[in-house]
C-alpha positions as CSV (number, residue, x, y, z in Angstrom):
1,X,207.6,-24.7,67.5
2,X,204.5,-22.6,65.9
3,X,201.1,-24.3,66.8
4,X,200.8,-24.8,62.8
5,X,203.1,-27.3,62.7
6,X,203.2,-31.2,63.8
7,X,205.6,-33.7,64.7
8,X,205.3,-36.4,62.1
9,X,208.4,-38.4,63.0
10,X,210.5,-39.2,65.6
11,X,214.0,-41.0,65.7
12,X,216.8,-41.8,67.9
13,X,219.0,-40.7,65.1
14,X,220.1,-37.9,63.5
15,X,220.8,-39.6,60.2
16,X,217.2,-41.2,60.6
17,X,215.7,-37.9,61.1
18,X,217.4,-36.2,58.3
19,X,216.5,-38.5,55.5
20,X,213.1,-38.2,56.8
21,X,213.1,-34.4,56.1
22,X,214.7,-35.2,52.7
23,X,211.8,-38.1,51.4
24,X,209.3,-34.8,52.7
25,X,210.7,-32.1,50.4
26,X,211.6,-34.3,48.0
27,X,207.7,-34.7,47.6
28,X,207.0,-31.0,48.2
29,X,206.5,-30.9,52.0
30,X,208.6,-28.0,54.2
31,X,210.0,-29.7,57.1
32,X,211.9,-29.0,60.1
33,X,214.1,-31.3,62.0
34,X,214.4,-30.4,66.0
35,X,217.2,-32.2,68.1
36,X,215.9,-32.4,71.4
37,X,219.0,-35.0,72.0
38,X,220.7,-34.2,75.1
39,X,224.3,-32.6,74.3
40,X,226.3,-34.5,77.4
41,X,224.8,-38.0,77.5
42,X,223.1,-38.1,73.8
43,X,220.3,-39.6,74.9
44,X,216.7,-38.5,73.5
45,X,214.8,-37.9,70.2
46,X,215.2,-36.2,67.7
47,X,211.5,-35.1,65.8
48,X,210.8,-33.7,62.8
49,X,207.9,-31.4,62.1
50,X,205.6,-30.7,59.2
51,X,202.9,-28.0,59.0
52,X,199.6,-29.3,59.9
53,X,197.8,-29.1,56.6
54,X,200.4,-31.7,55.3
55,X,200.9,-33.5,58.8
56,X,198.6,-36.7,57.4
57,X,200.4,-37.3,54.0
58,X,204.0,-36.7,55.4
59,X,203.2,-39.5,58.5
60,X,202.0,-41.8,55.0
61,X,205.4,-40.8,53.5
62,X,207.5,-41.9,56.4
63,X,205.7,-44.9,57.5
64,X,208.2,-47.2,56.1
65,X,211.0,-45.3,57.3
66,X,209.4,-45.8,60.8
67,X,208.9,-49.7,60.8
């Protein structure tokens, strides 16, 4: 990932992680979902990243998504 972006979010699930993404652009934030979910066992995250200058307002986004 580019050093101008941050993880803002991480999830055990894909679902989780894509909705996530969705509540970001939905309020004007790019964001990029990474699977880092190993392909054989399926354990693992899977993070999503926003760019750096929106890092703070997208973690205030998802914090209810998180808890």
């Amino acid at each position: 990932m580019d050093e101008n972006w941050q993880e803002v979010f991480t999830t055990s699930n894909s679902w989780q992680a894509e909705m996530a993404k969705q509540i970001l652009e939905e309020n004007e934030i790019p964001a990029v979902v990474i699977n880092r979910k190993d392909s054989s066992y399926l354990f693992g995250e899977v993070a999503v990243y926003a760019e750096i200058k929106n890092a703070e307002r997208a973690k205030q986004l998802l914090k209810d998504l998180q808890g």
